[in-house]
VEXTOR-942057 format. One record per residue (C-alpha): x, y, z; residue in three letters. Coordinates in steps of 0.25 Angstrom, whole numbers, always signed. Last residue first. Layout:
<atoms>
ATOM   east  north     up    r
ATOM      X      Y      Z  Ala
...
</atoms>
This chain:
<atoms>
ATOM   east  north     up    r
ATOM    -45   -168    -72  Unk
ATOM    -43   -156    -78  Unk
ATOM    -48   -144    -68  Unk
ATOM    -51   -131    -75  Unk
ATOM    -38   -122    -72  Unk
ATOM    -35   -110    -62  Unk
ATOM    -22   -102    -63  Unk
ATOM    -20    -93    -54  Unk
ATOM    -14    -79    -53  Unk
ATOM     -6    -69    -43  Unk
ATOM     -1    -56    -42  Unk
ATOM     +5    -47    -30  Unk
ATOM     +5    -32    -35  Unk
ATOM     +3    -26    -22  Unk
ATOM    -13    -23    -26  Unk
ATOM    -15    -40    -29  Unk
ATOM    -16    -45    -43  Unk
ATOM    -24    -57    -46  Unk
ATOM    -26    -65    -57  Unk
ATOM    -34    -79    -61  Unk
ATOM    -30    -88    -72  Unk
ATOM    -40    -99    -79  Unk
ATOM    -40   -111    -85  Unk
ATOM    -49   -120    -93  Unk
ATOM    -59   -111    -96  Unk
ATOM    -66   -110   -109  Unk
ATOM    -75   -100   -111  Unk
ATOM    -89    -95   -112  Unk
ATOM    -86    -79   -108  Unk
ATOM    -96    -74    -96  Unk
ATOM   -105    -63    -99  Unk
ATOM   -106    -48    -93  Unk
ATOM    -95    -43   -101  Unk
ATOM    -80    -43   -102  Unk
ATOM    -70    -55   -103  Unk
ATOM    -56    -49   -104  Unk
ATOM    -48    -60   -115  Unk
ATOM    -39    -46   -119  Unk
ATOM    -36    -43   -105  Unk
ATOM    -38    -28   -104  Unk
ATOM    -28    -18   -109  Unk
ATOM    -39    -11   -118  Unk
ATOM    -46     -9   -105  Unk
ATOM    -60    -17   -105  Unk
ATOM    -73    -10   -106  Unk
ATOM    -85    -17   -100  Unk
ATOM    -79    -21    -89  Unk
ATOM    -90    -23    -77  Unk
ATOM    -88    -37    -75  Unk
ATOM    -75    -47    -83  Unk
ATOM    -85    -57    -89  Unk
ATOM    -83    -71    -82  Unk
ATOM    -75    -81    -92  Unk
ATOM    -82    -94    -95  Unk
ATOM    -81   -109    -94  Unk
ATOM    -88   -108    -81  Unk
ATOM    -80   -115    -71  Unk
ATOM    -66   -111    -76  Unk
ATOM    -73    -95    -77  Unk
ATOM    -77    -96    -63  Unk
ATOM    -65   -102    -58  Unk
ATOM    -58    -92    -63  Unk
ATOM    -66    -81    -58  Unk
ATOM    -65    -87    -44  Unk
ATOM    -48    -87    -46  Unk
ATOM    -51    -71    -49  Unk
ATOM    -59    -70    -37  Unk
ATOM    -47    -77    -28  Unk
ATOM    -38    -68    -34  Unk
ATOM    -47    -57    -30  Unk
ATOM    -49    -61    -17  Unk
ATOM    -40    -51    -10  Unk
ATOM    -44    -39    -17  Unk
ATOM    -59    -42    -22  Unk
ATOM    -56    -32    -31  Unk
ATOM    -71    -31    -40  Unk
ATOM    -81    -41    -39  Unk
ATOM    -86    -42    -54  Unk
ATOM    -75    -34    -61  Unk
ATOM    -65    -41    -50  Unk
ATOM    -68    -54    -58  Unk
ATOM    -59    -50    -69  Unk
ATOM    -61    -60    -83  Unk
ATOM    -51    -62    -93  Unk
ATOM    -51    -72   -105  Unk
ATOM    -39    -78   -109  Unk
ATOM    -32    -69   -121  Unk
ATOM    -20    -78   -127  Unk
ATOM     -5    -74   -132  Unk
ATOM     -1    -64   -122  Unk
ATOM     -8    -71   -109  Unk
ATOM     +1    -69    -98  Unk
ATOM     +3    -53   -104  Unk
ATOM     -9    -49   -109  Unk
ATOM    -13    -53    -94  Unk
ATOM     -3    -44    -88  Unk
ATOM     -4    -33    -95  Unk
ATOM    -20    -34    -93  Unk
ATOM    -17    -37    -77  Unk
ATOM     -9    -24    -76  Unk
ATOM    -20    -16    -82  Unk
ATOM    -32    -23    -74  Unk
ATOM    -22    -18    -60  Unk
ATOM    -19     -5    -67  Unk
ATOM    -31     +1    -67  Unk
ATOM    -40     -7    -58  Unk
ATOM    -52    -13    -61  Unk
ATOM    -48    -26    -55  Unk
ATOM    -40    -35    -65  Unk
ATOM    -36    -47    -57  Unk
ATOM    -42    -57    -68  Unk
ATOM    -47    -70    -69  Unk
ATOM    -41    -76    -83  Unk
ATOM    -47    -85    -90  Unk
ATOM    -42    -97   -101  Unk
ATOM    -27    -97    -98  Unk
ATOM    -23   -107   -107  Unk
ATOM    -16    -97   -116  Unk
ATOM     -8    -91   -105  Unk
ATOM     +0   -106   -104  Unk
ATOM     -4   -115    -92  Unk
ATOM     +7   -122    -83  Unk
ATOM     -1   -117    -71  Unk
ATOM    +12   -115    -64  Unk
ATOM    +14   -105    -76  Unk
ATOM     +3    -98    -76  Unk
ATOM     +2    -95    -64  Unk
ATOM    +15    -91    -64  Unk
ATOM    +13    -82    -76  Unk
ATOM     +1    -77    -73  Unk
ATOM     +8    -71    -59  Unk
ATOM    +19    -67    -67  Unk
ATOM    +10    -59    -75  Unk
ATOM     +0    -53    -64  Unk
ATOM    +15    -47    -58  Unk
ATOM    +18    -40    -70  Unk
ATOM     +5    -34    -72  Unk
ATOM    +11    -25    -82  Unk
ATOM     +6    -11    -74  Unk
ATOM    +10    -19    -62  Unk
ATOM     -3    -19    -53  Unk
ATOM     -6     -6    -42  Unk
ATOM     -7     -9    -28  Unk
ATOM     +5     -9    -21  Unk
ATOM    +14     -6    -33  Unk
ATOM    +24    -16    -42  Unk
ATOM    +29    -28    -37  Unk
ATOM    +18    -35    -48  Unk
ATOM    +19    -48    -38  Unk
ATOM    +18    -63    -44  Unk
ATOM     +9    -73    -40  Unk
ATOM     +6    -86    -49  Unk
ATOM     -3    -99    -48  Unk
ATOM     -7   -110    -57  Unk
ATOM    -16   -122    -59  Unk
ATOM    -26   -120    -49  Unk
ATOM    -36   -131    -54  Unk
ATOM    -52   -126    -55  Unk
ATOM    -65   -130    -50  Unk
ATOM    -59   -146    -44  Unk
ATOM    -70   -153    -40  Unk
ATOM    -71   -160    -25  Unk
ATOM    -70   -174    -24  Unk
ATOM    -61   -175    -10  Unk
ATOM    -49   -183    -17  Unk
ATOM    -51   -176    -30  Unk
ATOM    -50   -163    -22  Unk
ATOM    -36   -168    -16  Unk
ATOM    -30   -171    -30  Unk
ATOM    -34   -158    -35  Unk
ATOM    -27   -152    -24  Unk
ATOM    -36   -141    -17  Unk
ATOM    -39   -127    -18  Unk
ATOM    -54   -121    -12  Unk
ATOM    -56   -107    -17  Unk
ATOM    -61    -97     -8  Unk
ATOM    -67    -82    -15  Unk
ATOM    -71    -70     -5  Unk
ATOM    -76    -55    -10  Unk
ATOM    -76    -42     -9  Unk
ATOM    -75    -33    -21  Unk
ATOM    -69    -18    -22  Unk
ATOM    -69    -11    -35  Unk
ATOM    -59     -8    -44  Unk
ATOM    -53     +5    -51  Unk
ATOM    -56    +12    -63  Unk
ATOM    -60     +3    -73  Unk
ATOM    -64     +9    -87  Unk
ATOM    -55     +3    -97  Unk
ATOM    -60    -10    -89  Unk
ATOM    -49    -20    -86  Unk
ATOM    -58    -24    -74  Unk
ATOM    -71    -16    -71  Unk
ATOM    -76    -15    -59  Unk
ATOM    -83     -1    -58  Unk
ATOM    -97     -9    -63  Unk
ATOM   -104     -5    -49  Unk
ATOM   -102    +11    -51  Unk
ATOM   -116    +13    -46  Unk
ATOM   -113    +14    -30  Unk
ATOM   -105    +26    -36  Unk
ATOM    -88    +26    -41  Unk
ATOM    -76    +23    -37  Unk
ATOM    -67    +12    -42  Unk
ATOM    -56     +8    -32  Unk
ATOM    -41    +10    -34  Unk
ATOM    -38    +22    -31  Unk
ATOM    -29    +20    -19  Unk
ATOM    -37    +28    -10  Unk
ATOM    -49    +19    -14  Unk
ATOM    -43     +7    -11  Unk
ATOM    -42     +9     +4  Unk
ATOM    -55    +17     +6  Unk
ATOM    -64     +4     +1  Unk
ATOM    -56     -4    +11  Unk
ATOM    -60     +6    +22  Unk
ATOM    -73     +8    +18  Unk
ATOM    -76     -7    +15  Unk
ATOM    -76    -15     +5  Unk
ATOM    -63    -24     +6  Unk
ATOM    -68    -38     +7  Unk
ATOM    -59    -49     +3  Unk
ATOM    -58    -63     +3  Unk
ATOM    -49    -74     -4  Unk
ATOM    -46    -87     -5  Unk
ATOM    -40   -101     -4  Unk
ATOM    -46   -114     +4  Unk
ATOM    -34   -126     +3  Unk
ATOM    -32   -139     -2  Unk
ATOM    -23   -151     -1  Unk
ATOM    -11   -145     +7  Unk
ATOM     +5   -143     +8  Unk
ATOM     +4   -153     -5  Unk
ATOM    +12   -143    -14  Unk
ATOM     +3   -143    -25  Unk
ATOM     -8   -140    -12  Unk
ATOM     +3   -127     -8  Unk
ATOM     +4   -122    -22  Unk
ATOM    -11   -123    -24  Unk
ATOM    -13   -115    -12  Unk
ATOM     -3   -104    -16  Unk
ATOM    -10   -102    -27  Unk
ATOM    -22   -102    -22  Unk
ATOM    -15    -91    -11  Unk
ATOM    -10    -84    -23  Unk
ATOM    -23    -81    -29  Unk
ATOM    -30    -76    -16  Unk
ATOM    -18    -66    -14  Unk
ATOM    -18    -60    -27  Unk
ATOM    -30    -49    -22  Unk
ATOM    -23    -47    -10  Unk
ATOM     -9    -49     -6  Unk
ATOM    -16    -55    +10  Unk
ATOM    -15    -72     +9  Unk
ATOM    -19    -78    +22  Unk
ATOM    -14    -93    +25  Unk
ATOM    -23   -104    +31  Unk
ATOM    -15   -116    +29  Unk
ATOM    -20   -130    +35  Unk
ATOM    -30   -130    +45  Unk
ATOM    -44   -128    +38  Unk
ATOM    -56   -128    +46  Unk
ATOM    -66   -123    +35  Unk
ATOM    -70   -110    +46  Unk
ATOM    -57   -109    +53  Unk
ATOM    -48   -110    +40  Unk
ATOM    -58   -100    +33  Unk
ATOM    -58    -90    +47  Unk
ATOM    -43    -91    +46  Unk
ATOM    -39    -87    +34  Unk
ATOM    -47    -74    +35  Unk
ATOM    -41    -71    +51  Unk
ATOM    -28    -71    +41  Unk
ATOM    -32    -57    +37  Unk
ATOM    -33    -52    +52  Unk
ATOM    -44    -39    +50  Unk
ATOM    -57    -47    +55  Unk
ATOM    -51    -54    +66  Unk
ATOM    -46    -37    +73  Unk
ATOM    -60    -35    +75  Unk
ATOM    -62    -46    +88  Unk
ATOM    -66    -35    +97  Unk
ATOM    -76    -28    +88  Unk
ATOM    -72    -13    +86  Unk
ATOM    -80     -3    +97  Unk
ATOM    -68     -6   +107  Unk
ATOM    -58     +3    +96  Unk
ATOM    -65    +14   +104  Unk
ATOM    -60    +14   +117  Unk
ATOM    -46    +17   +121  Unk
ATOM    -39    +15   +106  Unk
ATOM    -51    +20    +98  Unk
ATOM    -50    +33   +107  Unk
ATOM    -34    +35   +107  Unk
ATOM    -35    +34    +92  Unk
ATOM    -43    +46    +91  Unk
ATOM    -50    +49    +78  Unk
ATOM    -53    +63    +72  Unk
ATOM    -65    +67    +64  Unk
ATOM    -67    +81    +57  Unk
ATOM    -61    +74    +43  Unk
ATOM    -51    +83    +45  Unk
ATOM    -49    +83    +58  Unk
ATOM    -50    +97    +67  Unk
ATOM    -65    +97    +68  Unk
ATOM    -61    +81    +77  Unk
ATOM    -74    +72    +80  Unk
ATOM    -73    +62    +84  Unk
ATOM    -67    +46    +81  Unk
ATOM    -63    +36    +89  Unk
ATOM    -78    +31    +93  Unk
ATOM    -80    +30    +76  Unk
ATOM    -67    +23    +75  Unk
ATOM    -72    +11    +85  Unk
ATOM    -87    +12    +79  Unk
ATOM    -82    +11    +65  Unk
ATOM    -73     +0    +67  Unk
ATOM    -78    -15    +64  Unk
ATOM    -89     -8    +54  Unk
ATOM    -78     +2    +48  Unk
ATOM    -70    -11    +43  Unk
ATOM    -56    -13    +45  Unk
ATOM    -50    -19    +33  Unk
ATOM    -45    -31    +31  Unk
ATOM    -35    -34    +21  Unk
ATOM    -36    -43    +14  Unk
ATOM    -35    -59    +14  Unk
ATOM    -31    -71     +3  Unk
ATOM    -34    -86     +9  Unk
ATOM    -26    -99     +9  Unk
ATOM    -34   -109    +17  Unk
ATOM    -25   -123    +19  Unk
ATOM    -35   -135    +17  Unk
ATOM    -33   -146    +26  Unk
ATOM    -42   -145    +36  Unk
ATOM    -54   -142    +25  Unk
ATOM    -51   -157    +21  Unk
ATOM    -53   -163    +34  Unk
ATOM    -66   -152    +35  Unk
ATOM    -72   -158    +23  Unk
ATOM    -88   -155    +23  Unk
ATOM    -87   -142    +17  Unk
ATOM    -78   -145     +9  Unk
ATOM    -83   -147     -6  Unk
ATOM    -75   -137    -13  Unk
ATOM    -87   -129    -14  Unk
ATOM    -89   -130     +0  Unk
ATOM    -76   -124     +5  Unk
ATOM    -76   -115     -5  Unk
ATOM    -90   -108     -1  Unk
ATOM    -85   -107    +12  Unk
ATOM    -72   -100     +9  Unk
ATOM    -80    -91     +0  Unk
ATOM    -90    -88    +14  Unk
ATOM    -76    -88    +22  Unk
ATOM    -71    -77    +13  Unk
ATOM    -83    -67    +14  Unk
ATOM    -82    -68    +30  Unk
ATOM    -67    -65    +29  Unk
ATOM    -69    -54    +21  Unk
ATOM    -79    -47    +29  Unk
ATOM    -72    -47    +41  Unk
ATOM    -73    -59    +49  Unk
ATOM    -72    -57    +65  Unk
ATOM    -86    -55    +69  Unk
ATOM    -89    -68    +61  Unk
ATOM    -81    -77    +70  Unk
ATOM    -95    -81    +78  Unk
ATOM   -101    -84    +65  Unk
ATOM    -94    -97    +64  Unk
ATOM    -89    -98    +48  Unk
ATOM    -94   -102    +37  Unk
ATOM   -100    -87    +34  Unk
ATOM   -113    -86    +25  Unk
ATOM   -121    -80    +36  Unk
ATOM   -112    -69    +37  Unk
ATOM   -119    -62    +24  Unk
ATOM   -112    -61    +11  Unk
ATOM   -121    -58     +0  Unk
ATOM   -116    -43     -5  Unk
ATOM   -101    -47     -8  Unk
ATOM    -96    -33    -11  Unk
ATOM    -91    -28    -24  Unk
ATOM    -88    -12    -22  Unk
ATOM    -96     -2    -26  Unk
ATOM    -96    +14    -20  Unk
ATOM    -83    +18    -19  Unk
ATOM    -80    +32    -18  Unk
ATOM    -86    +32     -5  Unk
ATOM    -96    +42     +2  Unk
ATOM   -107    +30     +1  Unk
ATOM    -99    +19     +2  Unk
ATOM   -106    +15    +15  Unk
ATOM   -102     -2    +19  Unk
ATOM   -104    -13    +15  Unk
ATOM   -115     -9     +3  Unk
ATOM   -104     -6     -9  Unk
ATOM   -113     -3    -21  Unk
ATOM   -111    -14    -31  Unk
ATOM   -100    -23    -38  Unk
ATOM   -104    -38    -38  Unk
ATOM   -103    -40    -54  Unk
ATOM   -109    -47    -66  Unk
ATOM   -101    -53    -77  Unk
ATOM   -111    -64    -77  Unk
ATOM    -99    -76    -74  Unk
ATOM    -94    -68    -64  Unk
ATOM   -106    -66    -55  Unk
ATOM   -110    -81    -58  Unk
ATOM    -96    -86    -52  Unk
ATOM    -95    -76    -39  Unk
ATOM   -109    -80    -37  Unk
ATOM   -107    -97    -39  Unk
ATOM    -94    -94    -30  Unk
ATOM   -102    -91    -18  Unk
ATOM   -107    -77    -11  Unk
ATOM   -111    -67    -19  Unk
ATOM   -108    -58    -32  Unk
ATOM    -98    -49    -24  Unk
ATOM    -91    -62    -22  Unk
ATOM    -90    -72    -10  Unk
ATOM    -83    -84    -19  Unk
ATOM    -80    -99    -13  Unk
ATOM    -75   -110    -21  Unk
ATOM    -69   -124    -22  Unk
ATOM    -62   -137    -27  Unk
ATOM    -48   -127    -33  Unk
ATOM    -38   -136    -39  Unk
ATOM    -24   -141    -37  Unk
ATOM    -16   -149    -44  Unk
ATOM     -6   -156    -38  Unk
ATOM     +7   -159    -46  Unk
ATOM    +11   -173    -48  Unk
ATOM    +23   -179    -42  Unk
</atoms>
């Protein structure tokens, strides 16, 4: 029996350059960037300063029932508005039978709590104390009797990740699988992968994937930063994103959502929707090395090429582009050079890193790379890599740099993430052939 192909029929980006995949695509494509002065909350006394923030969201935008808006977090709410647009795109909105048969596959973070939900209930536990160094204490036995009453009854829905799944599934009335992905920045590769897998296999004919993330916040800021790895600097400092730069000295947060419809090439014929691109390979593999630094060789990003590669039945020299993982990062942009020269030894794709325009979108990072993709299989063109002007001697030799998109032909495409915890995934994405 012949293999099913499977291909993706629709869309849906929210990016630091606007809502929609037309934004996400034109932002790219110009080499500009959505890195800015962080304006969600006061990063006045931080050592962060910019981060890339989705600026035109507003609630008005949601699919969903606004009575169920005080229990999205900001993720979730910036996922539903790409799950929307992927919907439509693929030409849905009017389908519901088919919507009931679509699994929903969608990578999560971690939810932090946020200072809005819980400021007045730590605020009415704390006084204070001349004895404390910080010259405030907090008593537990006060938020415990009265104060934790201040939070919002129903906090608790925001911070379930599953709870993401299921706001999309309730929304599109899908009923098949809804499965919550949560190893970060690979995560919303390996759930296409998996989705491919399970539609080759006939389990179902279509099925909504993604990825939203939105860490900026004090807390989530805080978190990365007593590890090292954020870029510091002034409200100035917006081109601090730099991919395989020489000068890169850590990343810088992005926000974001991306929703990619996945079908059966068979079944989208059927229904008359266009195929974008063919998911032609997948691959994961795991660096087993450190919690959040990558495999100085980038072991685990080679296996992952590899397998992708591989199931794709496509030789390095046919890869035409590659969506990178690199981030800013010292030995994460290191890791993925080694492992780039590597996979493709004997020819030089060119190489673009879309985290130089919205910087670590953590857990839809794979999912931004597959978008990157998309874009340069669309175009016929490579997107400049933003804000590097200097790349390491290490760097990818087929880097594209500069404020112009490269003319080229793209017939197929590989995107990578890399995940802190060292899980690695790739996809292989190929213009459709009739």
């Amino acid at each position: 029996m012949t293999e099913r192909r499977v291909v993706i029929t629709g869309i849906g980006v929210v990016s630091p350059f606007g809502v929609g995949f037309g934004a996400y695509r034109d932002g790219l494509l110009a080499g500009r960037h959505g890195i800015r002065p962080i304006s969600l909350f006061d990063a006045s006394k931080s050592p962060v300063r910019v981060a890339a923030e989705v600026t035109d969201y507003h609630d008005d935008l949601l699919p969903s029932d606004p009575r169920h808006n005080v229990v999205l977090s900001r993720s979730m709410r910036l996922g539903l508005v790409a799950a929307a647009e992927a919907v439509s795109s693929a030409g849905l909105d009017d389908r519901p039978d088919i919507r009931a048969g679509m699994a929903c596959l969608m990578a999560v973070e971690r939810y932090d709590i946020n200072l809005e939900d819980f400021g007045e209930s730590f605020a009415r536990a704390i006084s204070a104390d001349a004895d404390a160094p910080s010259g405030f204490s907090f008593s537990r036995q006060k938020y415990l009797s009265r104060s934790h009453r201040a939070a919002h009854p129903l906090w608790l829905l925001k911070f379930i990740p599953n709870l993401a799944v299921a706001h999309v599934v309730r929304t599109f009335g899908m009923q098949c699988e809804a499965n919550a992905y949560t190893s970060e920045s690979a995560a919303s590769l390996q759930l296409v992968g998996d989705a491919a897998e399970s539609i080759r296999e006939g389990l179902f004919d279509a099925a909504l994937c993604g990825a939203s993330d939105s860490r900026i916040s004090p807390i989530g800021i805080e978190r990365y930063i007593s590890l090292n790895l954020l870029a510091t600097g002034t409200p100035d400092d917006v081109s601090i994103s730099m991919p395989f730069d020489r000068n890169r000295r850590g990343y810088v947060l992005g926000e974001g959502a991306v929703f990619l419809v996945v079908e059966a090439l068979d079944h989208a014929e059927r229904r008359g929707a266009r195929p974008l691109a063919e998911i032609a390979g997948w691959g994961q593999a795991s660096d087993a090395f450190h919690p959040y630094r990558a495999h100085p060789e980038g072991r685990g990003l080679r296996l992952a090429m590899a397998k992708a590669l591989d199931k794709a039945a496509v030789a390095p020299a046919d890869v035409d582009c590659v969506a990178a993982a690199a981030a800013s990062l010292d030995d994460l942009d290191s890791a993925e050079s080694v492992a780039l020269r590597h996979a493709f030894s004997a020819s030089n794709p060119s190489v673009t890193a879309p985290a130089g325009a919205i910087g670590r979108t953590h857990t839809a990072a794979g999912a931004f790379g597959a978008a990157a993709a998309l874009v340069a299989i669309a175009s016929q063109s490579i997107p400049p890599t933003a804000n590097t002007t200097e790349p390491d001697a290490d760097s990818p030799p087929g880097l594209v740099t500069g404020i112009e998109a490269r003319p080229a032909r793209v017939r197929t495409a590989l995107a990578n993430a890399v995940s802190f915890g060292g899980q690695c995934a790739s996809v292989v994405l190929k213009e459709v052939e009739s």
